[in-house]
Every structure is written in structure tokens, then in C-alpha cells.
C-alpha positions as MATLAB code, in Angstrom:
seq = 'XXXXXXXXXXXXXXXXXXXXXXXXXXXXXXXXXXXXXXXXXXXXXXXXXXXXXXXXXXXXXXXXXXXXXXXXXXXXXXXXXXXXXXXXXXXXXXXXXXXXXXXXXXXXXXXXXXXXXXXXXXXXXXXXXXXXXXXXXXXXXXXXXXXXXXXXXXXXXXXXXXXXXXXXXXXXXXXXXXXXXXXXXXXXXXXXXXXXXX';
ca = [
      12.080   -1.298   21.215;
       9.136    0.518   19.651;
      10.715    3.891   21.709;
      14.263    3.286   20.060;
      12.285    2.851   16.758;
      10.519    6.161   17.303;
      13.562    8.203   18.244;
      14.586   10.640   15.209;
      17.714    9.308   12.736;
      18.031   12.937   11.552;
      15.796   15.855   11.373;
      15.324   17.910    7.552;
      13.315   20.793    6.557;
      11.864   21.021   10.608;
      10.683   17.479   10.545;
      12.092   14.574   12.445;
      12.927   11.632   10.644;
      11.894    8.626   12.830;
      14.387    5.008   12.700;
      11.082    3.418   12.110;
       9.735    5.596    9.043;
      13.210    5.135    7.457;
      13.333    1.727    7.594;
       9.587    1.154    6.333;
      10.789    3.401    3.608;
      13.343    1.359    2.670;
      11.552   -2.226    2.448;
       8.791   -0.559   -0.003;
      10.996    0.873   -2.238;
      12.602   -2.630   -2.499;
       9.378   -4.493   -2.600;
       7.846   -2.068   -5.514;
      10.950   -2.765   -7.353;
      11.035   -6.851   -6.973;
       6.664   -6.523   -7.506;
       7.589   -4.821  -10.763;
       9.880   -7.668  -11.402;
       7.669  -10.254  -10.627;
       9.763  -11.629   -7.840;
       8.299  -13.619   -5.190;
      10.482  -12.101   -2.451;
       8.292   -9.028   -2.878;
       5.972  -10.454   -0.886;
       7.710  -10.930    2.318;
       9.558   -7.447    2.210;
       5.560   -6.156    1.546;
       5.257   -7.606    5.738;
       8.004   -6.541    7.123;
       7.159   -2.926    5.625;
       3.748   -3.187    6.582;
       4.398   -4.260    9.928;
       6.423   -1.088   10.474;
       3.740    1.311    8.957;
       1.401   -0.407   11.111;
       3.560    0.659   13.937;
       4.408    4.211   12.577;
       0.724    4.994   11.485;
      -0.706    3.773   14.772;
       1.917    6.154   16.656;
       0.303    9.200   14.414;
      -3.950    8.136   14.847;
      -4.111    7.502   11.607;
      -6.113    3.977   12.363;
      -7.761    3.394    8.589;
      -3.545    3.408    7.812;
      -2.889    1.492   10.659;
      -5.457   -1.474   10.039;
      -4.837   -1.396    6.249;
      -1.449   -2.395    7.772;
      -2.856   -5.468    9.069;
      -4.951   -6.411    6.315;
      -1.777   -5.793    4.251;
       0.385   -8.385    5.713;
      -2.632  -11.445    5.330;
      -3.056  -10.126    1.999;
       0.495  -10.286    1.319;
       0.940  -13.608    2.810;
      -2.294  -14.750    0.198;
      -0.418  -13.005   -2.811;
       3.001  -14.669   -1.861;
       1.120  -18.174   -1.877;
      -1.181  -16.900   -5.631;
       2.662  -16.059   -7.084;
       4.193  -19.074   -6.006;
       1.325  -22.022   -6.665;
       0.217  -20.205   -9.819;
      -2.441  -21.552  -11.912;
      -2.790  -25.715  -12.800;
       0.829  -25.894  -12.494;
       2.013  -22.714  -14.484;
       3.624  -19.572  -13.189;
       0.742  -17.112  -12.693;
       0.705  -14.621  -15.830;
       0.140  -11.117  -16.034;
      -3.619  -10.474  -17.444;
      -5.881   -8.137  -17.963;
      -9.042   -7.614  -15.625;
     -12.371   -9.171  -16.791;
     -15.620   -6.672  -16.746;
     -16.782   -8.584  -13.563;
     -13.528   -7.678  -11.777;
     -14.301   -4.021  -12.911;
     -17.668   -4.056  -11.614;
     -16.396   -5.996   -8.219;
     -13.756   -3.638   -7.850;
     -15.697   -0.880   -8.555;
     -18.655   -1.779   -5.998;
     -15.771   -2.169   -3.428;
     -14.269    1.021   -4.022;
     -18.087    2.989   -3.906;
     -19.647    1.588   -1.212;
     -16.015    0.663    1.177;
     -14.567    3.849    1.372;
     -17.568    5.866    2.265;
     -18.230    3.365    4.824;
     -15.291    3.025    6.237;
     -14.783    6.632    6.748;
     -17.856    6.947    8.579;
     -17.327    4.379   10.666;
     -13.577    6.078   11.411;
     -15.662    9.033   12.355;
     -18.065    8.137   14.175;
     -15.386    5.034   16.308;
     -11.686    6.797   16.432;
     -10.317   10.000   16.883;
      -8.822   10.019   13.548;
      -8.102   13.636   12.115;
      -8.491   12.444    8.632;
     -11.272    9.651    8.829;
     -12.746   10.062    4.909;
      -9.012   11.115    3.648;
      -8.201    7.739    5.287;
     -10.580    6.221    4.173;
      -9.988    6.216    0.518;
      -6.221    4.791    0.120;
      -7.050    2.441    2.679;
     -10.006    0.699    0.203;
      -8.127    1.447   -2.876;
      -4.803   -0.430   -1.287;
      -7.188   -3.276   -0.539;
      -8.302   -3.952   -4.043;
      -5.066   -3.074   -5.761;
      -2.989   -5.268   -3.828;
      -5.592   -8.100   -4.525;
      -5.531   -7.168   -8.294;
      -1.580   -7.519   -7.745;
      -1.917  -11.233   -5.747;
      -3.655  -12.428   -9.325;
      -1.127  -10.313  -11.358;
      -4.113   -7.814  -13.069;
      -2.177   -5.147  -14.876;
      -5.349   -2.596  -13.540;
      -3.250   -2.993  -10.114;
      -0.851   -0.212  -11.410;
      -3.031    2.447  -12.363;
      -5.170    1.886   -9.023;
      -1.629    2.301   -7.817;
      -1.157    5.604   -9.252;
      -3.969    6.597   -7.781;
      -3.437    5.603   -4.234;
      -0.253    6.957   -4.169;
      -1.353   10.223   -4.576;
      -4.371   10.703   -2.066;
      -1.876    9.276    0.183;
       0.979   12.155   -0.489;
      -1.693   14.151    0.543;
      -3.239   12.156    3.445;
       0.644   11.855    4.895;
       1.613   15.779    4.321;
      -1.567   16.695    6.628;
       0.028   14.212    9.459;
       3.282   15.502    8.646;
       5.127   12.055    7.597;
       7.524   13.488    5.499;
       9.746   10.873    4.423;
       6.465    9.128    3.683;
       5.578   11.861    1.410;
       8.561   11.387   -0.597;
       8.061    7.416   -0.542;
       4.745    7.944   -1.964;
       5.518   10.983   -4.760;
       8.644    8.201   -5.549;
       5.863    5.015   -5.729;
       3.656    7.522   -8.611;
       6.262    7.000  -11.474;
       7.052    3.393   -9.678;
       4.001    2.147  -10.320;
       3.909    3.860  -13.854;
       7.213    1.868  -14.538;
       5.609   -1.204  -13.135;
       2.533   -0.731  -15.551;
       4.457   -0.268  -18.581;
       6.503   -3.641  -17.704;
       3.702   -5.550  -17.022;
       1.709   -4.303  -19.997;
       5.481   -5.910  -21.793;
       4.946   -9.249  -20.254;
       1.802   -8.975  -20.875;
];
């Protein structure tokens, strides 16, 4: 299945579109949309996609990627549940990060990535392991910021989504360029609806 998956759909500007790529493509674009929304299905379109970069990321080496991947679906399965029990009864609100989130986020962010690239270095033969690295942590802590609906998730956002146009041009991922150039004014849209609800 995974070969059939891995076969080109159609091939633009020298690069081969892969069945699999296309298809992750698709789910994010929907979950980012029903995230912005607030919609609970987000979060099972968030492991389907995930599953598939998994897949797509472990195909090209790219292991931080590829783990995040994992990490991505149990987080996503733990934001589903935050969304949908809320808090003492309520619907979970959009809210703004206290300074010991900042600091905790912050810690994670200056201490994770480092480490985890060396640890990609010196363990895998990943091309990229400190490019990796650093959207791999920043996912992590945005997409928890997102399970307790902090509007600081969309800026982090921003910010993923560009190391990762570049981390996906050096591999080559194409479509996944575009996905993540597309998620930059995404999550910009998502942060100025939030900061509405808010």
C-alpha cells in the first residue's frame, strides 16, 4: 500500500508529486481551517494527516519530522479530548498565555531543540538534524498551546511554518513547501479570529 502511496499523481516544475504528499496536503489544509474555527473535527483530520507525514517524512530521513509525526497524533488525540471536556463543564475558551506558560514554553523551546538536534546527529543519518530540530520542538509546544486554546499558538505557528518551508525545500517536498508558505497567512487568519473570540 505504502508503494501505491509513494507512486507520483503528477510531476510539476521537475518534481514528482507523491499520492501520499497530496493527500497529507489535503487533510491539513482542512484541519487548519476547522482549528481556526474551533471545530472539534480538527482534531481527528490533525491524525490522519499526521499519520501520512509520518509515512512521507520517514520515506525522505527526515526522522525529527517523522517522530514529531507520532507525537502529533497523541497530542492530537489529548487536544481532541481538552476541546471536547472543556473546563468544569464549559466549552474551553480562547485565552491568553500566563507568564509561567511563557517561561515553560520558552525553556522548552531553548533547551529541546538544541538537544534534539544533537541527538539527531549524533543517532540518525538525518541531512538536516538542527534544521529538524527546530519545527519539530516548536510544533510540540504550539500544538499544546492549541489543545488549551492559547492564542500564542498562532504566532508560534507563523513561525514554524516558515523554518519548515525551508527545512522541506532542502529535501525537495514541494507540495509541502506550498502547504507550509499557504499555513503562514493560515495561521495569521487563525490569530486574528481567535484574538475576535477572544
Amino acid at each position: 500500500m505504502l508503494d501505491v502511496l509513494l507512486t507520483p499523481a503528477f510531476t510539476a516544475w521537475g518534481a514528482p508529486f507523491t499520492w501520499l504528499e497530496l493527500l497529507a496536503f489535503a487533510l491539513t489544509v482542512w484541519m487548519v481551517r476547522a482549528n481556526q474555527a474551533q471545530r472539534l473535527h480538527a482534531w481527528p483530520l490533525a491524525i490522519a494527516s499526521s499519520a501520512l507525514y509520518g509515512l512521507l517524512f520517514w520515506n525522505g530521513r527526515l526522522y525529527g519530522e517523522a517522530g514529531l509525526q507520532l507525537f502529533f497524533i497523541a497530542l492530537a488525540a489529548w487536544g481532541g479530548w481538552q476541546w471536547w471536556r472543556g473546563s468544569e463543564g464549559q466549552a474551553l475558551p480562547v485565552r491568553r498565555l500566563p507568564r509561567q506558560g511563557w517561561l515553560a514554553s520558552g525553556v522548552a523551546l531553548g533547551l529541546g531543540a538544541p538537544l534534539l538536534g544533537w541527538l539527531l546527529a549524533r543517532y540518525t543519518q538525518s541531512p538536516l538534524p538542527f534544521w529538524d530540530a527546530w519545527p519539530t520542538v516548536g510544533s510540540i509546544v504550539a500544538t499544546v498551546l492549541l489543545g488549551r486554546k492559547f492564542i500564542e499558538n498562532w504566532p508560534l505557528w507563523v513561525a514554524v511554518n516558515a523554518l519548515s518551508v525551508l527545512l522541506f525545500a532542502q529535501r525537495g517536498y514541494w507540495l509541502t513547501v506550498l502547504l507550509y508558505a499557504a499555513l503562514i497567512p493560515l495561521a495569521l487568519s487563525g490569530w486574528r479570529a481567535w484574538r475576535r473570540a477572544l
